[in-house]
C-alpha positions in Angstrom: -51.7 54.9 -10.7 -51.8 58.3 -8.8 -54.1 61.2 -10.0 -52.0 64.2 -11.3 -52.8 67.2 -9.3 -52.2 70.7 -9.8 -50.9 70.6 -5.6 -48.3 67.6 -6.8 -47.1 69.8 -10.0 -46.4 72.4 -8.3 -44.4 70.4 -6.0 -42.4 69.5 -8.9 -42.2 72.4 -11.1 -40.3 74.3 -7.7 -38.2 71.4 -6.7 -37.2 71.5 -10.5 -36.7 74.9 -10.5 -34.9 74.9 -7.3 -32.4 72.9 -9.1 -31.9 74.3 -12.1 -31.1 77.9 -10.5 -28.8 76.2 -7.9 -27.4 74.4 -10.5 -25.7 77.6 -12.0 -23.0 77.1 -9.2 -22.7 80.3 -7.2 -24.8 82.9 -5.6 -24.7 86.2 -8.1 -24.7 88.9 -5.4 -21.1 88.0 -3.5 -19.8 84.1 -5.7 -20.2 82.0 -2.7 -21.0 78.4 -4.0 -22.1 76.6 -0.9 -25.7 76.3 0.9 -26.7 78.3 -2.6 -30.9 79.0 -2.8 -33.3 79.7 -5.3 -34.3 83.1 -4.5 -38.0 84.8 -6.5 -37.2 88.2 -7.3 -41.4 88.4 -7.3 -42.6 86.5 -5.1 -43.7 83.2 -5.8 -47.4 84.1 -4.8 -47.5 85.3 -8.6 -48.2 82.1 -10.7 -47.4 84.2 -13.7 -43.7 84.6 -12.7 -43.5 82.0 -10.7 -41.6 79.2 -12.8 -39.4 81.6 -15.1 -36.4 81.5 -15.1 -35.9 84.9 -15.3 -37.5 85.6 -12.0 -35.1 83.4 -10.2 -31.8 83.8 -8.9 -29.2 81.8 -7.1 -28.5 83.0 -3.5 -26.2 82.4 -0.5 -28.3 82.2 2.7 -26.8 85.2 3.5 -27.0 87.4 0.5 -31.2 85.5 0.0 -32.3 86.8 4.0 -30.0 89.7 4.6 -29.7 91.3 0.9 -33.0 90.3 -0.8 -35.4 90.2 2.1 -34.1 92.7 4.7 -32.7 94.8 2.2 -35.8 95.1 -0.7 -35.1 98.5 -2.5 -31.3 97.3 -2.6 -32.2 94.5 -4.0 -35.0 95.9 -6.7 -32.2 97.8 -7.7 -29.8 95.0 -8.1 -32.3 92.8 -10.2 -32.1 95.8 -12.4 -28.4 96.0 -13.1 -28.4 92.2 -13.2 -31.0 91.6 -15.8 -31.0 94.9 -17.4 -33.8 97.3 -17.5 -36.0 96.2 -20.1 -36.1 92.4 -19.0 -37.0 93.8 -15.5 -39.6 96.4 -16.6 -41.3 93.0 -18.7 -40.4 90.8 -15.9 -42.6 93.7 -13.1 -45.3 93.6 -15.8 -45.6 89.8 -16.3 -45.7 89.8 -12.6 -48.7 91.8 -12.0 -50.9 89.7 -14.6 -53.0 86.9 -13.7 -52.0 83.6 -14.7 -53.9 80.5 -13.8 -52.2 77.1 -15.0 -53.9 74.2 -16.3 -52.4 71.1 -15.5 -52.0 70.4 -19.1 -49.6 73.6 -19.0 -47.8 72.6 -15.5 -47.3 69.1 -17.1 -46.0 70.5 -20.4 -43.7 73.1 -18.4 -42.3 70.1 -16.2 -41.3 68.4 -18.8 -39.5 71.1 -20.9 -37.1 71.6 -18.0 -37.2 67.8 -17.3 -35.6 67.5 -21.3 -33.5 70.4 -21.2 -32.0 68.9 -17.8 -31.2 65.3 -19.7 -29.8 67.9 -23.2 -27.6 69.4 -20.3 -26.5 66.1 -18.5 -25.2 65.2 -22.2 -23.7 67.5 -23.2 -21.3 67.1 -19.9 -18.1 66.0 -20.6 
């Protein structure tokens, strides 16, 4: 048996969250639902934000390289309207804190979105 490491979670914990974010079907700047992206409104450098949900949008390549990365006061101010000011305000202050996971936590997360995933798969019909 393989020995869980934190490098192997995290793997999984962004593939997963790739997923689920692509999963919502169309990119929230301009509706496009092909090629869609997980985009990090913080960057995923902050462990703190790095997994929620929150912090994640869906994004056609073009709105993820030409709006959020070329375009980064446009797009603060989007994230804004989108999620409303409070959730952003909390969202830039959960960002700027420290955070580092134990793999007890990664493995916990992982599997919270793993069972939420199988609640979602059905409830399909």
């Amino acid at each position: 048996m393989r020995k869980i490491t934190k490098s192997g979670l995290t793997r999984k914990l962004d593939k997963k969250v790739s997923e689920i974010v692509r999963g919502r079907g169309y990119c929230v700047k301009c509706h496009k639902t092909q090629y869609l992206q997980c985009c990090h409104i913080i960057s995923r450098s902050h462990r703190a934000t790095r997994w929620l949900l929150d912090n994640l949008l869906c994004l056609c390549p073009n709105c993820h390289i030409n709006f959020a990365h070329k375009q980064p006061l446009l797009f603060s101010e989007f994230c804004k309207d989108y999620l409303g000011a409070e959730r952003y305000s909390q969202l830039l202050m959960m960002g700027s804190m420290t955070k580092k996971w134990t793999l007890d936590e990664m493995t916990e997360l992982l599997n919270s979105f793993l069972k939420s995933m199988n609640k979602e798969a059905g409830n399909v019909h």
